[in-house]
N, C-alpha and C positions, 0 to 999 in steps of 0.2 A: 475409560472403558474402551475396549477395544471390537473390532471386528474383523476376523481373519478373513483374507483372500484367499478364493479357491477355485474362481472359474477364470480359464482363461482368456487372456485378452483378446477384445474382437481385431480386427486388419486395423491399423490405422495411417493417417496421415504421413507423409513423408516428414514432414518439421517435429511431429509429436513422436515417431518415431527416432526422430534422431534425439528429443529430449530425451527419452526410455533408455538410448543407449548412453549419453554424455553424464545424465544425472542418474544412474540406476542404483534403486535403493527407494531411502525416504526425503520426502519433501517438507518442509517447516513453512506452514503460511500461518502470518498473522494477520489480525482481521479479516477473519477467515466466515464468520458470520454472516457475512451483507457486503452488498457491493463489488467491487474489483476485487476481493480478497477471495470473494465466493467463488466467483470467476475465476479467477487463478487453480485455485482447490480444484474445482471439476475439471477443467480444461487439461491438469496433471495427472488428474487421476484417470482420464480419457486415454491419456498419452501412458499409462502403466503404471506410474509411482504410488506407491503408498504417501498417505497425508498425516501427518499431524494440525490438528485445526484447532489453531490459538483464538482466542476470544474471551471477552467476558460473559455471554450468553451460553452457557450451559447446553439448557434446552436444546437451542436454536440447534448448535453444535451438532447433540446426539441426532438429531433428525437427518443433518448433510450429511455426517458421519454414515448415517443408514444408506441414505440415498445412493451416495456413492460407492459404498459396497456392494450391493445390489444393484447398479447399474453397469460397476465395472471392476466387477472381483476383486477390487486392490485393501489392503489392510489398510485400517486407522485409528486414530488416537485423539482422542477430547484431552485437550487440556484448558479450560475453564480457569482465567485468571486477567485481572485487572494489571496492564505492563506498565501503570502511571503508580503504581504501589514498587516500594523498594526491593522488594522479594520477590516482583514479577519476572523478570528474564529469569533469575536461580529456580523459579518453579520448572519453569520449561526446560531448561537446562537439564533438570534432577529429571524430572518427565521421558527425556528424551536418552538420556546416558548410556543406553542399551540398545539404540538404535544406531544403521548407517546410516544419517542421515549426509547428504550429497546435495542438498538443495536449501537454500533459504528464502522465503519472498516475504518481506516485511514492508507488508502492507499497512498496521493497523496507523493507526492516526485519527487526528480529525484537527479542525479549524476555529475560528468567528469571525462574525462580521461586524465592522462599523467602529467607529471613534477607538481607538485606543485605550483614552482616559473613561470613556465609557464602558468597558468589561469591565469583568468581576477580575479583579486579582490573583485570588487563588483559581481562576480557569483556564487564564493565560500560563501561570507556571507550571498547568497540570498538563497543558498542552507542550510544553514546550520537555517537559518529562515525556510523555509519550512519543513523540516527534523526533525528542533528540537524544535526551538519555537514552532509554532503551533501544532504538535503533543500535546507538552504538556500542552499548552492553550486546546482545543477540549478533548485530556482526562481530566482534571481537572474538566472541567465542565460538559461533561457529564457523570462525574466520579459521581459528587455530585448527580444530579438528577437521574442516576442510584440508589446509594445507597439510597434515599428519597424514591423511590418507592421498595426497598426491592429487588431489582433483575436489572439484566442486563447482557450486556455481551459489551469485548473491544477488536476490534481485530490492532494489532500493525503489522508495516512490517518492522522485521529487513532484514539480508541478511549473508549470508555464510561470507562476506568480515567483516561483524563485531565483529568476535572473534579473530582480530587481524587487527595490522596496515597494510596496502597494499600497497606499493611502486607504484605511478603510478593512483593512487586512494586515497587521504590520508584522503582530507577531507570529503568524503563520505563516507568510511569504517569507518571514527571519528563517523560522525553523525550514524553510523548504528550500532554502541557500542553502543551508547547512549541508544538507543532504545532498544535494545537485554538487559540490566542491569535495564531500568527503566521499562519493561515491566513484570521482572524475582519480582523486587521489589514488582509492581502492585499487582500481582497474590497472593502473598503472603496477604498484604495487604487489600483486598477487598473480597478475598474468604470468610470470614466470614462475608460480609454484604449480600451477594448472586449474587455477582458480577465476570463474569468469566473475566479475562484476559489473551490472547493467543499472544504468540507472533510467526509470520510466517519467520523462517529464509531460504527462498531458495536459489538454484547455479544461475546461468545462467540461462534467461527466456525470450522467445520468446516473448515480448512486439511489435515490430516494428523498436526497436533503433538501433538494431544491423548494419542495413545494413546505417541508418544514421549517426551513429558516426562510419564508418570504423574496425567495430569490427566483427571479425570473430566469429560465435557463434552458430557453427552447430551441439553441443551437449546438445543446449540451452531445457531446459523445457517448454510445453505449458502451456500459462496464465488461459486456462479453468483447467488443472489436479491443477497446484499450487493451484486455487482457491478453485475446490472440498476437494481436501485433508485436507487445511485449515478449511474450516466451518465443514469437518468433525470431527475436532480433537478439535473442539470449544465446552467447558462447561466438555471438560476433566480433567483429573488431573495431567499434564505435563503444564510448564508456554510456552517451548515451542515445535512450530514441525517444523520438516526439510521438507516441502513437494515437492515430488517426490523423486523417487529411486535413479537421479543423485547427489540432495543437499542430501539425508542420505551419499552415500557412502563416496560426496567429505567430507563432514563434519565430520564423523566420521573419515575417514581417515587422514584428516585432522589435528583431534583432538589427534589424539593420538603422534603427533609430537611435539618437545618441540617448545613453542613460537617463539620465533628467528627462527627457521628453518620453521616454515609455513609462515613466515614475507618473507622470501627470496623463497619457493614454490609461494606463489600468485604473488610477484613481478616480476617472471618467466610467471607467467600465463597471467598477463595484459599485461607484455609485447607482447606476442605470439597474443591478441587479438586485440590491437590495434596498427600494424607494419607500421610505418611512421608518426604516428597521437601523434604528442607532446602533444596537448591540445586542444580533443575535447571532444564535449556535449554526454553525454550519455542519456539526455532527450529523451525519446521515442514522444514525439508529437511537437518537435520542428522542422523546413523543415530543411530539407539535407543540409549542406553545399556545399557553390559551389566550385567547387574541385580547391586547391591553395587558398582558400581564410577561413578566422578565423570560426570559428563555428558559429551559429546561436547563439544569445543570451537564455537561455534555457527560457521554457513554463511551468507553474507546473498546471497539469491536462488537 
């Protein structure tokens, strides 16, 4: 469903301005429902762009979809689809064929916590589908029609946990290496067709999961500053940024410790976040587990 733009845009911002003129056109966010993804969506469409809003909630969708038409004149587009299904990037793809789209922020994702050998198997592989297969389905392809029209921009979301293995975390700090290396590659790569690629690696972020997956996370960073800070640092000359003050200091501080010993600091740290909690969801839009009983099967977007 769509909703055409018709009022014009209010003054804005110097940086959100200069997105309106580097990305003009349409913007592709996935997990666009909840979270940093939502954040991204309005903050763009603040700045002028039309959205397309990938998610599996429907609903949710048509409601921001509304909001932000009526907030900010800009056109949009529900696309309504699960990207851990094999047919999920080719929906959005077909979805989108008709558009300039100029922009990608592939947000959607999600994680778990605790023992390894204690997840479920098939939610590990479902995460690592979402995480890593489509990510790199969705950039390849709007990698190519970026480069066809001579400009664009990709924004990727790694995380603090992916410059190193995480004890308690293993396969999602895996898949969020993935992304921190294919993103660093990107940039290099595409800068010379006029394609910017940003990769966002933050700490701890007020999503809504925290109080769902039993994870203590009172130092956690707001999804709107992660967001701001991100598209501010989009069409730079860093592949990537730490946004907010908490993901610089952890990160840096971090970094400066040899590998093995930040391996054994974060498997201290998840431990301390998630105390009791063997093997739960870190999906932020999946419902609460009911206390004593397994986690919710996760949700992506």
């Amino acid at each position: 469903m769509t909703h055409d733009g018709q009022t014009p845009p209010p003054a804005r911002p110097r940086w959100q301005a200069k997105l309106a003129d580097r990305y003009d056109g349409w913007a592709v966010v996935t997990g666009a429902s909840d979270g940093i993804g939502r954040q991204m969506a309005g903050l763009l469409a603040a700045a002028g762009l039309h959205v397309v809003l990938v998610a599996r909630r429907e609903a949710a969708l048509e409601v921001l979809a509304a909001e932000l038409h009526a907030a900010h004149g800009v056109s949009t587009l529900v696309v309504a689809v699960d990207l851990a299904t094999p047919g999920g990037v080719d929906t959005v793809l077909s979805a989108t064929e008709h558009l300039d789209v100029a922009l990608l922020v592939a947000a959607a994702g999600y994680g778990t916590a605790g023992a390894f050998l204690g997840q479920d198997l098939a939610m590990e592989l479902d995460m690592v589908s979402v995480n890593v297969r489509a990510v790199t389905a969705i950039t390849h392809a709007f990698g190519r029609r970026f480069v066809a029209r001579g400009r664009g921009g990709i924004v990727l979301f790694g995380s603090l946990v992916g410059f190193q293995g995480v004890p308690g975390s293993a396969t999602y700090s895996a898949t969020k290496a993935f992304v921190q290396t294919f993103g660093e590659a990107l940039q290099r790569e595409l800068a010379p067709h006029g394609v910017d690629v940003l990769v966002a690696a933050p700490g701890p972020v007020h999503t809504g999961f925290a109080a769902r997956a039993t994870m203590s996370m009172s130092s956690a960073a707001n999804a709107d500053d992660v967001a701001r800070a991100t598209l501010r640092a989009l069409g730079g000359r860093g592949a990537t940024v730490r946004p907010g003050g908490r993901a610089k200091l952890l990160g840096y501080g971090l970094g400066s410790l040899p590998r093995g010993l930040r391996v054994r600091v974060l498997q201290t740290i998840m431990a301390s976040m998630t105390p009791g909690s063997p093997s739960v969801t870190l999906d932020p839009r999946s419902p609460a587990p009911d206390p004593g009983s397994p986690a919710h099967p996760a949700a992506h977007g």
